[in-house]
TORGU-714365 format. One record per residue (C-alpha): chain; z, y, x. Coordinates in steps of 0.5 Angstrom, whole numbers. Layout:
N
BAFI chain    up north  east
BAFI     A     Z     Y     X
...
% end
This chain:
383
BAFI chain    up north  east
BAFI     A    -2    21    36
BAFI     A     0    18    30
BAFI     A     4    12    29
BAFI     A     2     5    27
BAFI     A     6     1    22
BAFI     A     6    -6    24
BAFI     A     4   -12    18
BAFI     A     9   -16    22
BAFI     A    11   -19    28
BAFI     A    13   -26    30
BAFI     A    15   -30    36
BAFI     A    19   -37    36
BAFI     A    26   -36    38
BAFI     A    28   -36    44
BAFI     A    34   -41    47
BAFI     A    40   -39    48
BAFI     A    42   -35    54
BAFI     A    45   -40    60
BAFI     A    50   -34    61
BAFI     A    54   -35    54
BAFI     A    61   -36    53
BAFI     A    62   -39    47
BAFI     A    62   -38    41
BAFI     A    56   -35    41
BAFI     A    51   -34    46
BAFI     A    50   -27    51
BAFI     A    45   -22    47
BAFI     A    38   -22    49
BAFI     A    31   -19    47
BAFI     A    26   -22    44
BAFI     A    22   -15    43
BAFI     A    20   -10    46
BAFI     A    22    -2    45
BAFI     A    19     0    38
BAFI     A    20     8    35
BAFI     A    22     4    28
BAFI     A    25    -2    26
BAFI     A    25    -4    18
BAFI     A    27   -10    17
BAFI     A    29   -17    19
BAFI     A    28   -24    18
BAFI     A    29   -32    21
BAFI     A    29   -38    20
BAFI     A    27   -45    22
BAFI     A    24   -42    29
BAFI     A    21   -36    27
BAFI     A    24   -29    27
BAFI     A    20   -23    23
BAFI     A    20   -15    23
BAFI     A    16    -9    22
BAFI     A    16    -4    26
BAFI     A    13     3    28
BAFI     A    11     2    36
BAFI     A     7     9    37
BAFI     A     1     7    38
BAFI     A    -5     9    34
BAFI     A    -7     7    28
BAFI     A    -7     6    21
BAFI     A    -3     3    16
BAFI     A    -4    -5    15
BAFI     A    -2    -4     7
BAFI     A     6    -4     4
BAFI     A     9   -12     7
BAFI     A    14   -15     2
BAFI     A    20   -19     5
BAFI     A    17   -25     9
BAFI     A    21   -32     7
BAFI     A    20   -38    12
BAFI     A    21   -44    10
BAFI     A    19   -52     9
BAFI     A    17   -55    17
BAFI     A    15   -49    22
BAFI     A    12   -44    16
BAFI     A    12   -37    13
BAFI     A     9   -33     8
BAFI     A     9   -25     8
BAFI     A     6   -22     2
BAFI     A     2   -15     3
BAFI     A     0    -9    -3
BAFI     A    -7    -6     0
BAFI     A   -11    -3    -5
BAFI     A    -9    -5   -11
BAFI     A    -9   -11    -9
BAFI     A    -4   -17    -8
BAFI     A    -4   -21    -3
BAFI     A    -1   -26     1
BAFI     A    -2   -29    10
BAFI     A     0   -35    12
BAFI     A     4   -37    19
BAFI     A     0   -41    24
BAFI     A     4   -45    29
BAFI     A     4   -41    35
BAFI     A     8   -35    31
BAFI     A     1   -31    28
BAFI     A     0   -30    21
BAFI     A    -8   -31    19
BAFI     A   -12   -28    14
BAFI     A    -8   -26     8
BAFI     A   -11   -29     1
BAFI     A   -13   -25    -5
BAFI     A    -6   -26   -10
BAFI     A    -8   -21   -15
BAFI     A   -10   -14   -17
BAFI     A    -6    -9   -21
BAFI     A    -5    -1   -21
BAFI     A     1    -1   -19
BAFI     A     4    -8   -16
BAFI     A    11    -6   -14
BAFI     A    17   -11   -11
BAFI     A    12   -17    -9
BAFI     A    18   -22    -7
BAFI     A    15   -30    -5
BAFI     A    20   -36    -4
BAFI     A    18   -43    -1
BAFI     A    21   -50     0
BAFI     A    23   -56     5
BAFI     A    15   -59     1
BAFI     A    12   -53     3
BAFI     A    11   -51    -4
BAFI     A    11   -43    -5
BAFI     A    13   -38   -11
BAFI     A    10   -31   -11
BAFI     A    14   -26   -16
BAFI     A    12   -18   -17
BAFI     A    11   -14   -23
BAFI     A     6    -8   -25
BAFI     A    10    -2   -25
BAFI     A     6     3   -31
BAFI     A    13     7   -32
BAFI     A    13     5   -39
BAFI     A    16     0   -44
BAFI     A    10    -4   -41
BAFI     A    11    -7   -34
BAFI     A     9   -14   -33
BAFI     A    12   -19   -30
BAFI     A     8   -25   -26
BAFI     A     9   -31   -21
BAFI     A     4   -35   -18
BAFI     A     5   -41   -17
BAFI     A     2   -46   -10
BAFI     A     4   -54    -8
BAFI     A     5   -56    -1
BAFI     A    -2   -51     1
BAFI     A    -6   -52    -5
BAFI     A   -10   -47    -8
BAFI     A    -5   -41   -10
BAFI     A    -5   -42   -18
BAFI     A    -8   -36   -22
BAFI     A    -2   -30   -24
BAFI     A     2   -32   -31
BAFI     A     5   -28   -34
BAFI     A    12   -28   -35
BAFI     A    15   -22   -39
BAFI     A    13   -15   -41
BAFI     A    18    -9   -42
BAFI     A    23    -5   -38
BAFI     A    22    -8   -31
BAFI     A    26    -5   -24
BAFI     A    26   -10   -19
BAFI     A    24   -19   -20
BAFI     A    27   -24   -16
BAFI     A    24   -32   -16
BAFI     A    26   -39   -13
BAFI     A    23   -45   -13
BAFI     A    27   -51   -13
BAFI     A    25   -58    -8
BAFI     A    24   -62   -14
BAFI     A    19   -57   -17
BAFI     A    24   -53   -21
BAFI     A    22   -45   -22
BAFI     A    27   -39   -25
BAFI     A    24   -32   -25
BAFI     A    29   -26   -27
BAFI     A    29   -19   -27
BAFI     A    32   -13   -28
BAFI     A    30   -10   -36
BAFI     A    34    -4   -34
BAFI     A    41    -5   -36
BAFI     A    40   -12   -37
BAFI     A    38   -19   -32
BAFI     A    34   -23   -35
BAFI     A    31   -30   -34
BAFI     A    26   -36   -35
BAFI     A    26   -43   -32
BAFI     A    20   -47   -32
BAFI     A    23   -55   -30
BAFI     A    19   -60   -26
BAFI     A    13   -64   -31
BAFI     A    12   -58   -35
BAFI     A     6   -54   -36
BAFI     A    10   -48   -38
BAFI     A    16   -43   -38
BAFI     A    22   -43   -42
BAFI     A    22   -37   -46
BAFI     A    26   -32   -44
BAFI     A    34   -31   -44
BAFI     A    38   -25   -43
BAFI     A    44   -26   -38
BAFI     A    50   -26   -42
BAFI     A    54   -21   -37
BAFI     A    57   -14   -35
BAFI     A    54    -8   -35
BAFI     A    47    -8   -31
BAFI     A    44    -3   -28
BAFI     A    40    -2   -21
BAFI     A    40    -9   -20
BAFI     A    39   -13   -14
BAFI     A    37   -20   -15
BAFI     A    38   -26   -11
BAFI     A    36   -33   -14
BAFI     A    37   -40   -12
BAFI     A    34   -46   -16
BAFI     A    38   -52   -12
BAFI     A    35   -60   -10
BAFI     A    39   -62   -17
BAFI     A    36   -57   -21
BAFI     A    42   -52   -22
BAFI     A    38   -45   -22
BAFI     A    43   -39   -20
BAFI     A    41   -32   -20
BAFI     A    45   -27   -18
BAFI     A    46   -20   -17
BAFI     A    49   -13   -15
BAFI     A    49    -9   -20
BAFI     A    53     0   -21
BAFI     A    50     5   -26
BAFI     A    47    11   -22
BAFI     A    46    18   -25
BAFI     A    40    22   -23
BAFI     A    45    28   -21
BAFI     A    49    23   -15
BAFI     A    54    21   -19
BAFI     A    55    13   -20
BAFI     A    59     9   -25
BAFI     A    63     2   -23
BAFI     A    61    -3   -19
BAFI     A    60   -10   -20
BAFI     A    58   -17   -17
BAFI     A    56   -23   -21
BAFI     A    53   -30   -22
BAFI     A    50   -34   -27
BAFI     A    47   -41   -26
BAFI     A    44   -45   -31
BAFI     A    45   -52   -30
BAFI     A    39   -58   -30
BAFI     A    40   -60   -37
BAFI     A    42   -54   -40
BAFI     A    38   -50   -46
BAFI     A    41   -43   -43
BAFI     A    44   -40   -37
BAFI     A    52   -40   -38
BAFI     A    56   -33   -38
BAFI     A    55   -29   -31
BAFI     A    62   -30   -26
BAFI     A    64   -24   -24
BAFI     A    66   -24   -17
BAFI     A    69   -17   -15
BAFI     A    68   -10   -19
BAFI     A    69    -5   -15
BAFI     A    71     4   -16
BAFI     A    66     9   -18
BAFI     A    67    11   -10
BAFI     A    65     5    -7
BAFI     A    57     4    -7
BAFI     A    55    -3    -8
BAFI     A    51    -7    -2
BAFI     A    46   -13    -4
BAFI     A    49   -19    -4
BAFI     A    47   -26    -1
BAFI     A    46   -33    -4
BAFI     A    44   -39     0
BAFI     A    43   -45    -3
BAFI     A    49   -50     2
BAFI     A    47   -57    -2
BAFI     A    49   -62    -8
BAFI     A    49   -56   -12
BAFI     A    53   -52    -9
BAFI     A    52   -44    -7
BAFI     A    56   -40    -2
BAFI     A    55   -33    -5
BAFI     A    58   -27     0
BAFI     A    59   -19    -2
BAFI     A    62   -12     0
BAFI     A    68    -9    -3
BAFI     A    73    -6     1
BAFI     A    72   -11     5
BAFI     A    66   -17     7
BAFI     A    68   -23     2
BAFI     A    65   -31     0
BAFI     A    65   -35    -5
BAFI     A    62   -43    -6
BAFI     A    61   -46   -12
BAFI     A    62   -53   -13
BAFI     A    57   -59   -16
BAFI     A    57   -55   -22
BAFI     A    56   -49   -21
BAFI     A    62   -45   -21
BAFI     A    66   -41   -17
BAFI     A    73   -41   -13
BAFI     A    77   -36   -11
BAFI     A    73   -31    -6
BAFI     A    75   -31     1
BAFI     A    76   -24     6
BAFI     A    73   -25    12
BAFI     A    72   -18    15
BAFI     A    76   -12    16
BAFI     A    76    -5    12
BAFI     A    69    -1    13
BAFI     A    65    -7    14
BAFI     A    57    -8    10
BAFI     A    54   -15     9
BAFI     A    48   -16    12
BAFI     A    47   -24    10
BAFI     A    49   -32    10
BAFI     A    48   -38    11
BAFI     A    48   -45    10
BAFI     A    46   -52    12
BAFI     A    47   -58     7
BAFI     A    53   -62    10
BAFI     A    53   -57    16
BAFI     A    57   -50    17
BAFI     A    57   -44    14
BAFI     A    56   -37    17
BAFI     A    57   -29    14
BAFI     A    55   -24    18
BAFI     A    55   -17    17
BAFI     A    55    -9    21
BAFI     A    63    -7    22
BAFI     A    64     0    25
BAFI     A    61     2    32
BAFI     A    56     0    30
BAFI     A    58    -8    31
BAFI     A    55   -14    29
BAFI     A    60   -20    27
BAFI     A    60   -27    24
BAFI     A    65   -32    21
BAFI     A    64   -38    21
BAFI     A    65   -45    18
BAFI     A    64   -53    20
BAFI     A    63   -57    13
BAFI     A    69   -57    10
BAFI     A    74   -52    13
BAFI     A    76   -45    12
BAFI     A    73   -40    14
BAFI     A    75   -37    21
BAFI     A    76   -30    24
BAFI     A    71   -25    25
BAFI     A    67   -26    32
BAFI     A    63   -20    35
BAFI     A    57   -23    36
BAFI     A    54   -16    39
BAFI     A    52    -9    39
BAFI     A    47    -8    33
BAFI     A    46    -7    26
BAFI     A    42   -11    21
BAFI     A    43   -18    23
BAFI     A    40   -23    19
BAFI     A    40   -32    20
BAFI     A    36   -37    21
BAFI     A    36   -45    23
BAFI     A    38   -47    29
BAFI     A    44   -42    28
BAFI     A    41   -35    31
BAFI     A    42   -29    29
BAFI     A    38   -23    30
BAFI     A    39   -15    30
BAFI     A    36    -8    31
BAFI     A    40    -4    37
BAFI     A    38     3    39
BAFI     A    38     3    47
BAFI     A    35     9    52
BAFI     A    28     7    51
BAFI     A    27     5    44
BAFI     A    31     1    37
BAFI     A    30    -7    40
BAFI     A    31   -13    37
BAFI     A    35   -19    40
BAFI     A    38   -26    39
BAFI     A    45   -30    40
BAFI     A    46   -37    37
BAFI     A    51   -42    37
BAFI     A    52   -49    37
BAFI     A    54   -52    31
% end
């Protein structure tokens, strides 16, 4: 029998168990056992995974990360056949058929951003193994037509991020192999800035985040340490740069937090929290959190976890709470949590899991392996 890999599965998130003790809700499962989960993602009601149920079957093609967004929407973009391609979520959870992006030999890292107003950016590059990959993005307002492909870069490309902004700002970056780069399209204009190399540390194996706030700060952030084709790997570091709405370039990159050759760096996580501001959180020996203010730049991080904990995602509403959540030992999932305005508190276990991710209304989601199979449960909590 072989095994199916499911494009994606979806479902309104379930309310709060009425067992809850606070702070957070009892675990319970919104699925059923699978052999396989890769993934997970939430937001504004829905929750997303891909899994591998056992049943026969043939691939649906390679998903890229789903991103939720605007009132009740989604979007997952799929590789199939040469092909870029990109499904839209319908009100009762299910995705309809996917829409024809572009073609390419080898599209790789497809990753698609959407806003309050439903306008969508979908980034990718063609990987051709040479100093000729080419950066795209496309562009769709409010459920209108997806735009034709442009061409944003060519050279060295490992991996892309793109953001767009509530007022219509766009920022592209991408990994140029030991350099981020970026361009910036503003609202009104036809067209991109020309591209800029971020003034940073050194850059290598780069996980990017972006963030493109309602004011027109465009932020990008990144994980970044050396890796050798024999194992071994250099320092690591966390960086942010942010380019403010009447500026002609990004600002030097903050550093955050560089960490020993002996610790591997994990993606760090960038939620855009209002104003301009961003909260941005990282691994080091220890989960750490940072925010910036209305400029842009950051304070003095704060330690939220123990030693041996790994980052999986953070959140944050505009005038409202704060919460990072991240895998401790055993494995365990925990959270700190912050109302607008007050310091972070200490860390909750929120269940027995990995993987978590968060979504509005605060909910978390995560993978357990149980006696049947790897399940996907949910708690949340009033704030």
């Amino acid at each position: 029998m072989r095994r199916a890999l499911l494009a994606l599965a979806v479902l309104l998130v379930l309310p709060a168990s009425t067992e809850a003790a606070p702070p957070w809700s009892a675990p319970r499962d919104v699925s059923g056992p699978f052999t396989f989960v890769d993934g997970l993602w939430t937001g504004f009601g829905l929750i997303g995974w891909r899994s591998e149920d056992g049943e026969a079957g043939a691939p649906a093609g390679r998903v890229g990360d789903p991103v939720f967004y605007g009132s009740n929407s989604g979007a997952v973009a799929i590789v199939r056949r040469s092909q870029l391609r990109v499904a839209f979520a319908r009100p009762g959870g299910d995705f309809g058929r996917s829409q024809l992006v572009a073609t390419g030999r080898r599209i790789a890292s497809p990753v698609v951003y959407g806003n309050a107003h439903d306008d969508l950016a979908i980034a990718w590059f063609d990987d051709r193994g040479t100093r000729n990959d080419r950066v795209w993005v496309a562009l769709q307002r409010a459920r209108r037509p997806i735009s034709a492909p442009i061409r944003i870069a060519t050279g060295r490309v490992r991996s892309v991020s793109v953001a767009i902004g509530s007022r219509g700002d766009v920022v592209v970056a991408w990994d140029a192999r030991g350099k981020v780069r970026a361009r910036v399209r503003r609202r009104g204009r036809a067209r991109f800035g020309a591209a800029e190399t971020i003034r940073s540390g050194p850059a290598y194996s780069v996980a990017l985040q972006t963030g493109m706030s309602a004011s027109g700060l465009a932020y990008v952030g990144w994980s970044a340490q050396r890796l050798t084709e024999g194992g071994d790997r250099g320092r690591g570091y966390y960086e942010v740069a942010v380019r403010p709405a009447d500026a002609a370039r990004f600002r030097r990159a903050q550093r955050l937090e560089r960490i020993g050759a002996d610790q591997a760096v994990v993606p760090l996580r960038l939620a855009l929290s209002g104003h301009g501001r961003a909260l941005v959180a990282w691994t080091g020996d220890r989960v750490r959190a940072a925010e910036s203010d209305a400029s842009g730049r950051f304070g003095p991080p704060h330690t939220l976890s123990a030693p041996g904990a790994e980052l999986t995602d953070v959140y944050a509403a505009v005038d409202g709470p704060r919460v990072v959540v991240w895998t401790a030992p055993g494995p365990v999932v925990q959270a700190s949590y912050t109302p607008f305005g007050a310091p972070f508190g200490p860390p909750e276990d929120v269940g027995s899991g990995e993987g978590a991710r968060l979504g509005y209304p605060l909910a978390v989601v995560w993978q357990v392996r149980l006696g049947d199979g790897v399940h996907v449960q949910q708690a949340t909590r009033a704030g």
